[in-house]
N, C-alpha and C positions, 0 to 999 in steps of 0.2 A: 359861771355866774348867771347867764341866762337863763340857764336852766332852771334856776332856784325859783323864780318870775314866775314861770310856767307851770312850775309843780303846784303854785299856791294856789291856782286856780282850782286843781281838782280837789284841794281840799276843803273845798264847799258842799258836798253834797248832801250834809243836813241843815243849810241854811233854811228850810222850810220846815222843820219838826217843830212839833205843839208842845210843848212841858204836860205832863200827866196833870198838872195842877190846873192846868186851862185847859182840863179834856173835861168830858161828862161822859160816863160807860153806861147806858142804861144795860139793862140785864133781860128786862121784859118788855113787848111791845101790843098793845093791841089794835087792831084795824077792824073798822065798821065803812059801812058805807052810808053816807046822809045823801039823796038822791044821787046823783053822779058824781061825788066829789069823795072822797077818801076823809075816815076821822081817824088820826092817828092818836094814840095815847102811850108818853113811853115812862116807865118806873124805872124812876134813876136814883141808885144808893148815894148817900152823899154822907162823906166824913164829917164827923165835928169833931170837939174837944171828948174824946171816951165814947165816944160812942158813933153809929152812924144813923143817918134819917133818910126815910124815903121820901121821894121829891115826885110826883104826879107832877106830866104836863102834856099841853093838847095842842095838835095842831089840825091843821085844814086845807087840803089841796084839791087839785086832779087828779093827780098820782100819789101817791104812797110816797116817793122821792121829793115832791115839793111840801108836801105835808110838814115832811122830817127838816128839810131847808128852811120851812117859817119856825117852825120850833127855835133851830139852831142860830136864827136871825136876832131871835127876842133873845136868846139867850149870854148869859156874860161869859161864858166858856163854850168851846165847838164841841159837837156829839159823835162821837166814834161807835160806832155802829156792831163792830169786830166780835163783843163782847158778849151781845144777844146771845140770851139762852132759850127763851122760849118767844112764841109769834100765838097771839090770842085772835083769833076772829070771831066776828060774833056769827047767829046762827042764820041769820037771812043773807050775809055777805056768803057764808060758806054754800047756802042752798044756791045762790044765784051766780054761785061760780068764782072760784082763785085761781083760775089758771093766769091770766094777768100780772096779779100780785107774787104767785110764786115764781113765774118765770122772772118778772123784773129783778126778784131778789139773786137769782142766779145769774142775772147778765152783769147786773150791778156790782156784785161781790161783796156789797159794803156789812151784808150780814151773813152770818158761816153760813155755809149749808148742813153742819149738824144741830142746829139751831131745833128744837123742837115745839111740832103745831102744835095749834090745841084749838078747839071750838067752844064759846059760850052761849050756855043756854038758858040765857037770860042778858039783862039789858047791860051791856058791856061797860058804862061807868060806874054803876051801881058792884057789878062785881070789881073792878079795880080798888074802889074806895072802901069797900069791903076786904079784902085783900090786904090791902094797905092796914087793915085797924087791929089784922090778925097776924102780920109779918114778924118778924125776931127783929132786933135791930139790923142785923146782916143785910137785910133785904133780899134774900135771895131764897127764903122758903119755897116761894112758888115753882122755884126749879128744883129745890128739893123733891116735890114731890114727884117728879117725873127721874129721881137720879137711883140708879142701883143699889148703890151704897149708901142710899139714907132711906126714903119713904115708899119708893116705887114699888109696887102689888105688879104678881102676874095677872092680873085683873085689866091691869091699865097698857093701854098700848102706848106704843113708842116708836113712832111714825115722825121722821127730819123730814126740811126742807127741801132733798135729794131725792128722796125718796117719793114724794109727792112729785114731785117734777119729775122722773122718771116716770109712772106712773101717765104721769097725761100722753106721754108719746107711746107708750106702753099697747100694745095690741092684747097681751094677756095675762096682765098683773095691775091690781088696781089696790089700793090702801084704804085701811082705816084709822081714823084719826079720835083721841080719845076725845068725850063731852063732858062738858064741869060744869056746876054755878057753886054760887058760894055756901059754904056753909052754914050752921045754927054753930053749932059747938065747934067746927072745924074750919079749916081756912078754906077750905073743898069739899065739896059732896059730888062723888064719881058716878055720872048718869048712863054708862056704855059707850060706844063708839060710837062713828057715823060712819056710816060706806060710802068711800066716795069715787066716783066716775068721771073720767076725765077732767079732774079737778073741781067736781060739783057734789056737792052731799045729795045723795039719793035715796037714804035708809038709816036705821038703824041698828045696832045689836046691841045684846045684854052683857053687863059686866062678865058674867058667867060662859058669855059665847065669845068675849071678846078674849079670855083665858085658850082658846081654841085658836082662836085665829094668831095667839102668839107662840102655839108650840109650833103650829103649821110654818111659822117665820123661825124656827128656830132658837127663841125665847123660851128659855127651863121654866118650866112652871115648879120650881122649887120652892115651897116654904106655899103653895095654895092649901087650905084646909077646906075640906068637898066635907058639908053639913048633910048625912044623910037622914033617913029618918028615924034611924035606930043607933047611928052613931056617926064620931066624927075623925077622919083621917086626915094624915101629912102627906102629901103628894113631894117624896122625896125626892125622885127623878122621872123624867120622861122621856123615851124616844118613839119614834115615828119612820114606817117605813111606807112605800107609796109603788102604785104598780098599774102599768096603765094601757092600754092597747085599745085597735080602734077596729071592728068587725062590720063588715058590709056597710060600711059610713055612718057607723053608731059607734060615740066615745064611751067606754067604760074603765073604770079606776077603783082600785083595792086600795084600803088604807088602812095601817094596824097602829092603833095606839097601844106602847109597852107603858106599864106605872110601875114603880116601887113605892109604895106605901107605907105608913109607919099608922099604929093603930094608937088613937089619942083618948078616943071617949067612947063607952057602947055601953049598952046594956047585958047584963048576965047573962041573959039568953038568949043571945045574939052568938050565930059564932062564924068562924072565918070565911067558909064556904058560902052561907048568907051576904054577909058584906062585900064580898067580892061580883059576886050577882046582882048585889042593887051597885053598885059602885060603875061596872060595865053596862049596864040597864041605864043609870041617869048621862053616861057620857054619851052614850050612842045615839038616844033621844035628843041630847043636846047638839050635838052633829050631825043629826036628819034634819034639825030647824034650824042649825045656821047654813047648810045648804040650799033649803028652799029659798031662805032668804036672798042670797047671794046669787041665785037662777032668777027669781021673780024681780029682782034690781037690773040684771044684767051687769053683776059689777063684780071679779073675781078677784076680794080680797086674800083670796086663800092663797089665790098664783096656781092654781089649776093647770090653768095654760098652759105653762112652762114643760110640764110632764107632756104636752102633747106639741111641740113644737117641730119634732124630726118627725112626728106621726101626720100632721095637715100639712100638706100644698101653701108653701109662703104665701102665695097670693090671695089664700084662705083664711089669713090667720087675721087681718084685719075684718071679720064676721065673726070670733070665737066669742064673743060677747053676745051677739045677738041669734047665731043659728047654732051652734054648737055648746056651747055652759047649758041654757035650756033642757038640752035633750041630753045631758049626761048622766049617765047612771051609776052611783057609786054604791059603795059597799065598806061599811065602818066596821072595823071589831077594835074591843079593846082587851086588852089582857093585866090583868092585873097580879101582881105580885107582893104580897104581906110580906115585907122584907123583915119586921121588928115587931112588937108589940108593947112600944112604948118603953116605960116604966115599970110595967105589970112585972110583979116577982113572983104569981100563982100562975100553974099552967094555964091555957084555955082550950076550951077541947074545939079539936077540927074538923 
């Protein structure tokens, strides 16, 4: 019979849970900074009768953490953090540096680490409230667009909270993170990425270059259509092979881009052997200037490094950003392969 006593006790161990009914999940969060202080703003879906509405609220701290506690203070239910899908910053907080903001988010845990950035390039309540007047009821378009299975282009990068944070301790791998404002006709208008360096935006690239920096991460560029100027293809698949060695303390590296292609649009007198030439001709171009870029930044979103890790002296490897990317000499080819020709039921000649 004593026993029975003793056992009840441990059957307390959810006297603390919150009922989902007294929680709030926001989904998206944005962070600015108003001189030293942190402006948080977080998009919280809220159920009604049939339907759900999006609830915009702003708070104001030191930290990003006390920000989210005035929020949660005013508010008549507590914020559970868990559910964030995307982290917005705007574009002077990202130039002036999130290494702060993203480590806290890993110490703290209160938000995933596959939580995906984003940077705005433009004034970050104007985009929210904008945002907010183009949402679905769901409220969770905005992470649509960054999701596989719904809107997301090989165009746009797809850069977590982990991965940034990685990244700043990072000797020879540095990320890019996609750039938005809002749209005229759309809830988003996609501006390229930003190169960022130790957690500081230091650059940027083009949507077109930013397609490059996600094969290099191992993102298919399936389903990209490359506009050329006499016609336009389906980049059906892509692989990449990389080759790299270091001669009297100069780094050089080979890189083959493979395509399978599917042929969409062209002109009559256009034929295979042409488009395969300008097709290799505009990526290679594209790949000479997103390397200059990524050397003149000092910032290797590509992960360069990584191929030369067994090849430099560890003690070396915290300078492959600033004496070695510089003076690396690459060498692109692409190879392209007409795998289809679409819908075309007449030959074409090769």
């Amino acid at each position: 019979m004593l026993i029975i006593p003793c056992m009840a006790g441990m059957l307390s161990g959810c006297w603390d849970n919150k009922d989902i009914n007294h929680r709030s999940l926001p989904i998206t969060m944005g962070v600015s900074m108003v001189g030293e202080t942190y402006k948080v703003i977080l998009l919280i879906p809220e159920p009604v009768e049939r339907t759900t509405k999006v609830r915009i609220v702003y708070g104001i701290g030191k930290t990003i953490t006390e920000a989210v506690d005035h929020i949660s203070r005013d508010m008549e239910s507590d914020i559970d953090m868990l559910h964030m899908k995307v982290v917005v910053f705007d574009k002077p907080s990202a130039e002036k540096g999130m290494t702060d903001s993203i480590s806290g988010f890993m110490r703290a845990r209160d938000i995933s680490p596959k939580a995906v950035v984003v940077i705005c390039d433009e004034d970050i309540d104007h985009f929210f409230k904008r945002t907010k007047q183009t949402m679905e009821p769901s409220g969770t378009t905005l992470y649509n667009y960054f999701e596989k299975n719904a809107g997301w282009s090989p165009e746009v990068a797809l850069t977590r909270i982990w991965q940034v944070y990685r990244s700043i301790y990072s000797f020879t791998r540095d990320v890019a993170i996609p750039v938005v404002k809002s749209g005229n006709d759309t809830m988003m208008q996609h501006l390229g990425s930003a190169i960022i360096k130790n957690g500081r935006m230091v650059g940027q690239i083009s949507s077109e270059e930013t397609l490059l920096f996600n094969a290099f991460n191992g993102e298919s560029a399936h389903g990209k259509i490359e506009v050329m100027q006499h016609s336009s293809v389906l980049i059906v698949s892509n692989t990449m092979s990389h080759e790299s060695k270091v001669v009297n303390n100069q780094m050089y590296m080979t890189s083959r881009i493979n395509l399978n292609v599917s042929i969409l649009e062209t002109s009559s007198h256009v034929t295979n052997d042409s488009i395969k030439k300008e097709l290799d001709s505009t990526l290679t171009d594209r790949c000479n200037a997103l390397l200059a870029k990524i050397q003149s930044s000092e910032a290797d979103i590509l992960g360069l490094g990584q191929f030369f890790r067994n090849k430099i002296p560890r003690a070396e490897l915290k300078n492959w950003r600033t004496e070695y990317l510089p003076r690396l000499k690459m060498d692109f080819s692409v190879r392209t392969v007409i795998q289809n020709e679409g819908n075309l039921k007449t030959p074409r000649r090769k």
